[in-house]
Legacy VTK file of the C-alpha trace (Angstrom):
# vtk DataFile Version 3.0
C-alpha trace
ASCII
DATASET POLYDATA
POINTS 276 float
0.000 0.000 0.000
3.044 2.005 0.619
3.657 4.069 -2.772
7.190 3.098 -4.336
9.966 5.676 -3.166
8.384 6.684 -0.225
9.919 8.071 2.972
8.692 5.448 5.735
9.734 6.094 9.460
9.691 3.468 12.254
6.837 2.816 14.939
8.246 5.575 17.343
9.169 7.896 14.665
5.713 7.652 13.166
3.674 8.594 16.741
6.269 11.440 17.013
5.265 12.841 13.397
2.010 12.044 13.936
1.969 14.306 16.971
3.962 17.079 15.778
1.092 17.675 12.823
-1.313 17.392 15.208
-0.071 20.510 17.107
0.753 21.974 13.852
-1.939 21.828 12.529
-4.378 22.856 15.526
-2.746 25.712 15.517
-2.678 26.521 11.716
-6.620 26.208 12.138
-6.651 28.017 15.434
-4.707 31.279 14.173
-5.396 31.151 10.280
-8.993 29.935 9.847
-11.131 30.476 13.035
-8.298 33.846 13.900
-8.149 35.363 10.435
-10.705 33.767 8.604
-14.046 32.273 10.576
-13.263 34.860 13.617
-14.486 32.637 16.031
-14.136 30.483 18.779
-15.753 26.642 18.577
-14.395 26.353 22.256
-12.630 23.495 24.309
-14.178 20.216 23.150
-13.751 21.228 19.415
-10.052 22.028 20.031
-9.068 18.944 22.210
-11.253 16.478 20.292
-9.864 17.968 16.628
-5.912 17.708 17.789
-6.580 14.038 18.905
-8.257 13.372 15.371
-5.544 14.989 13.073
-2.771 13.485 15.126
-4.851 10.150 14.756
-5.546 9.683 10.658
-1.913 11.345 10.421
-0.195 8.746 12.361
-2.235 6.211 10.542
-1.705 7.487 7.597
1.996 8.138 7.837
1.919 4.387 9.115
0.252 3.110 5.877
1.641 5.861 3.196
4.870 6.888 4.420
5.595 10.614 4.761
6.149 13.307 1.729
4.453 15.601 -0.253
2.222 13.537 -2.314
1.238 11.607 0.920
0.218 14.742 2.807
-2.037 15.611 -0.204
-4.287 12.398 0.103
-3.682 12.230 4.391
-5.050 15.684 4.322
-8.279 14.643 2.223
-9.152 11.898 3.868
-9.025 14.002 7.226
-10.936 16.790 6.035
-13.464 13.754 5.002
-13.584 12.093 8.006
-13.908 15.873 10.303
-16.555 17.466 8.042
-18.313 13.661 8.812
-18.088 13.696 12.465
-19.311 17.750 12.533
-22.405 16.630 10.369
-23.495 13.060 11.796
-21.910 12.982 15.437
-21.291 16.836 17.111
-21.879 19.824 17.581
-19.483 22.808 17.998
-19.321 25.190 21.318
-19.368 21.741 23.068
-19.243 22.192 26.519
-20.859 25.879 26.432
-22.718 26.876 23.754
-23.610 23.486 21.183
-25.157 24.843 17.683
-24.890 22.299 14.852
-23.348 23.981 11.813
-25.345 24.467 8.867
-24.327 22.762 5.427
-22.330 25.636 4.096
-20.290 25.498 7.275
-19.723 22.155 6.880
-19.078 21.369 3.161
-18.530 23.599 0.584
-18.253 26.570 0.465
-16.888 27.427 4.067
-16.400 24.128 5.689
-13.839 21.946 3.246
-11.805 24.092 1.948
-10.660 26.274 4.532
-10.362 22.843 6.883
-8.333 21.421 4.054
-5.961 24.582 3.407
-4.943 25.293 7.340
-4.736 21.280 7.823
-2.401 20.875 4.767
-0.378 23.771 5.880
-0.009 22.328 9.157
1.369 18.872 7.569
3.645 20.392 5.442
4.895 22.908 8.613
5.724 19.620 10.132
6.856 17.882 7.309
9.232 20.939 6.695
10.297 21.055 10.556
10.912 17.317 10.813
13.148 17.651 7.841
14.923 20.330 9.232
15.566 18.296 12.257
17.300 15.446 10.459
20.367 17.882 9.586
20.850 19.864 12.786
23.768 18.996 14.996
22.747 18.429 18.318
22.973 21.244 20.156
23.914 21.778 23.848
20.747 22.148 26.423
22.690 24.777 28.061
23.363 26.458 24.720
19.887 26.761 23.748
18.827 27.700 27.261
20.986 30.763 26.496
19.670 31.345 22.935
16.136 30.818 24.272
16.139 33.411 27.285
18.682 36.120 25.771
16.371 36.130 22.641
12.910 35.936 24.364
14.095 39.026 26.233
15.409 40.936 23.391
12.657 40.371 21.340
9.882 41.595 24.556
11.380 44.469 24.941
11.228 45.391 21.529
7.660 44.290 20.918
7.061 45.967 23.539
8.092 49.282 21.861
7.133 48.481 19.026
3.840 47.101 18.989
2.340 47.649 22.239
3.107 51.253 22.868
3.961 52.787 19.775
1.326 50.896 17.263
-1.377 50.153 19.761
-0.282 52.849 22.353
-1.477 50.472 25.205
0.642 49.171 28.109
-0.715 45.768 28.150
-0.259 44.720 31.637
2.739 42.763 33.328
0.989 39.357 33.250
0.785 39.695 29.731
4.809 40.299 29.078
5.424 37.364 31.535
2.803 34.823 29.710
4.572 36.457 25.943
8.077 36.266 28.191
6.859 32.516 29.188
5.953 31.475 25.413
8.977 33.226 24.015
11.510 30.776 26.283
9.517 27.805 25.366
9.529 28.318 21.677
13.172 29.834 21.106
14.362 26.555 22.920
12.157 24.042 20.619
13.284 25.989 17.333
17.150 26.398 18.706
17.063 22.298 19.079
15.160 21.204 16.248
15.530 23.585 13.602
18.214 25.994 13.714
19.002 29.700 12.553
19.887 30.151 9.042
18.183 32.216 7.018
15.244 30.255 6.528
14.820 29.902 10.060
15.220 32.968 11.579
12.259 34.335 9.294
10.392 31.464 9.773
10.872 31.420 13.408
10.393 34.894 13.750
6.825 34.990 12.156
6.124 32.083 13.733
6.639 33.075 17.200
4.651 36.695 16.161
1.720 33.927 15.299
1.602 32.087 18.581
1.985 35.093 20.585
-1.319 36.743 18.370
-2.961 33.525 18.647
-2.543 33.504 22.628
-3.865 37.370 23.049
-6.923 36.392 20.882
-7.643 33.453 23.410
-6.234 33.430 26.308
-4.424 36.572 26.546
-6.244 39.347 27.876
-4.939 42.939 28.812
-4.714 45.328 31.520
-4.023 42.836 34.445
-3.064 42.790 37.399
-4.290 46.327 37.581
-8.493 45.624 36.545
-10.744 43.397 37.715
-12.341 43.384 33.969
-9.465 42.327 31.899
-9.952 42.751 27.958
-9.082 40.855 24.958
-7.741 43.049 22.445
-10.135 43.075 19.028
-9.686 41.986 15.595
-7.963 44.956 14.338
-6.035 45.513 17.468
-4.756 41.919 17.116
-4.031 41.165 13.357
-3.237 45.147 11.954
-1.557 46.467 14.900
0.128 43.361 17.105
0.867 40.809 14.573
2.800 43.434 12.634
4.661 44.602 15.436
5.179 41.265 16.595
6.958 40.038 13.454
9.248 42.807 12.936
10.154 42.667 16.673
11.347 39.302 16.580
12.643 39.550 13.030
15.203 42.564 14.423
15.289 40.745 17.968
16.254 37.437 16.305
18.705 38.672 14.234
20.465 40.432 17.272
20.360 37.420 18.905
21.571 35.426 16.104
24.871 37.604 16.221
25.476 36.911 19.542
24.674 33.634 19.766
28.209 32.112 19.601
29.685 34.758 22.211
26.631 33.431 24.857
28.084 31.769 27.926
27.633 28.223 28.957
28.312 26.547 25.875
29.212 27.343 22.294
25.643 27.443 20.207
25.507 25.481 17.134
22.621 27.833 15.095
22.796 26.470 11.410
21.994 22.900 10.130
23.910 20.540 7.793
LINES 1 277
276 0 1 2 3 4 5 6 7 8 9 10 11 12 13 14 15 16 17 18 19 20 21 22 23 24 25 26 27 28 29 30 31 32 33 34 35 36 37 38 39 40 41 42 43 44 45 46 47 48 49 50 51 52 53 54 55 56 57 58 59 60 61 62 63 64 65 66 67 68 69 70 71 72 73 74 75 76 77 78 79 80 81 82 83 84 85 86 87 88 89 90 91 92 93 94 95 96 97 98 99 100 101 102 103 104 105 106 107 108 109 110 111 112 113 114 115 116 117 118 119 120 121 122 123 124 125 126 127 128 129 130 131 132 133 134 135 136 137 138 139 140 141 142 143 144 145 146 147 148 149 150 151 152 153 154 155 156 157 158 159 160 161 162 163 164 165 166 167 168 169 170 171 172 173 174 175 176 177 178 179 180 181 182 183 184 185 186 187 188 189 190 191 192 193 194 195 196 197 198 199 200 201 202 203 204 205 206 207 208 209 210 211 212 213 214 215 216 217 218 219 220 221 222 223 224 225 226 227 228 229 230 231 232 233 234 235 236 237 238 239 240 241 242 243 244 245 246 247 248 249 250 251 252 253 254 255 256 257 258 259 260 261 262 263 264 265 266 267 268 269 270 271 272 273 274 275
């Protein structure tokens, strides 16, 4: 069944694939097609049930088909089959709040399959690209990218700070919002330091990337103005995707490029940034 030519992984390596669309792909859908596209939010049941179900017919499928381009094609269609299926015959959305069964359009065509299939494809092929990627980076030291990961999630605050949250949205945002962006920024700067690297094609990638997840977080769980108000906000659509985003990405392009430069001069341990 396996097409001739095909990329095939072991038992462990397929779960971890299969997992690493899953997230990529919940959060294509999250940020691109309910953030920018739907504006909406199907809450938690949709999220946690859909993320089990990608990572599920992907790690199937990457069992069965191997893993490339022409397999994520078909794995991505016969996803988007099987979720518009379960939506029409077997759940609602706004599961546990709000249920409302979504009407035809939303399901199939015009609003339901193709967007589903577009932000689930990218996903794939995010992973696809970053597990790639990961094959021809030297191992890098944990205290090296412990370095790269602070010193840069710092840099690049401060400077989205400036940038987007006073000068474009002229807004102090609260300190519990810098720590949870401070927070995200360490996690992600590690991840991408180990498994990816920081050529060219990764510092713009990982800068827009972490201006995505940073957007994506404000829109749902991020609000403003705490500690100081009992009736914390959530920035709106413009605020968010004309104003933030923006900022965002040329903050961490500038703050990533710093960082980038300094990288091998960081104490601890010499930082390996580029792959093979």
């Amino acid at each position: 069944m396996r097409r001739p030519g095909a990329m095939t992984l072991d038992a462990a390596s397929t779960i971890k694939f299969g997992i690493l669309v899953g997230f990529c792909a919940i959060f294509i859908d999250a940020s691109v097609a309910h953030g920018l596209f739907w504006e909406n939010d199907p809450y938690w049941t949709y999220w946690i049930t859909k993320t089990f179900l990608i990572t599920a017919i992907f790690t199937l499928g990457t069992a069965v088909f191997g893993i490339g381009v022409a397999q994520g094609i078909v794995i991505t269609a016969i996803h988007t089959l099987v979720l518009e299926t379960y939506y029409q015959f077997l759940a609602p959305v706004g599961l546990p709040q709000e249920p409302m069964w979504l009407p035809e359009e939303d399901v199939w065509f015009p609003w339901g399959v193709p967007p589903h299939y577009l932000a689930i494809g990218a996903g794939y092929f995010l992973a696809l690209w970053l597990w790639r990627r990961r094959a021809r980076l030297a191992d890098t030291d944990a205290a090296a990218c412990a370095a790269v990961s602070v010193v840069g999630a710092v840099v690049v605050l401060v400077l989205d700070a400036l940038l987007s949250q006073l000068l474009l949205l002229g807004h102090f945002a609260g300190l519990t919002f810098y720590v949870q962006h401070l927070l995200i920024g360490v996690v992600f700067l590690f991840v991408w330091t180990a498994l990816v690297g920081w050529d060219g094609r990764g510092w713009v990638a990982g800068s827009v990337l972490l201006a995505l997840v940073w957007t994506t977080y404000s829109m749902y769980l991020g609000p403003v103005d705490l500690p100081f108000t009992a009736r914390p906000t959530y920035l709106g659509y413009e605020d968010l995707w004309l104003r933030s985003f923006p900022g965002a990405t040329v903050a961490s392009l500038v703050g990533l490029h710093v960082t980038r430069a300094i990288a091998p001069r960081l104490p601890w341990a010499r930082v390996e940034m580029l792959p093979r």
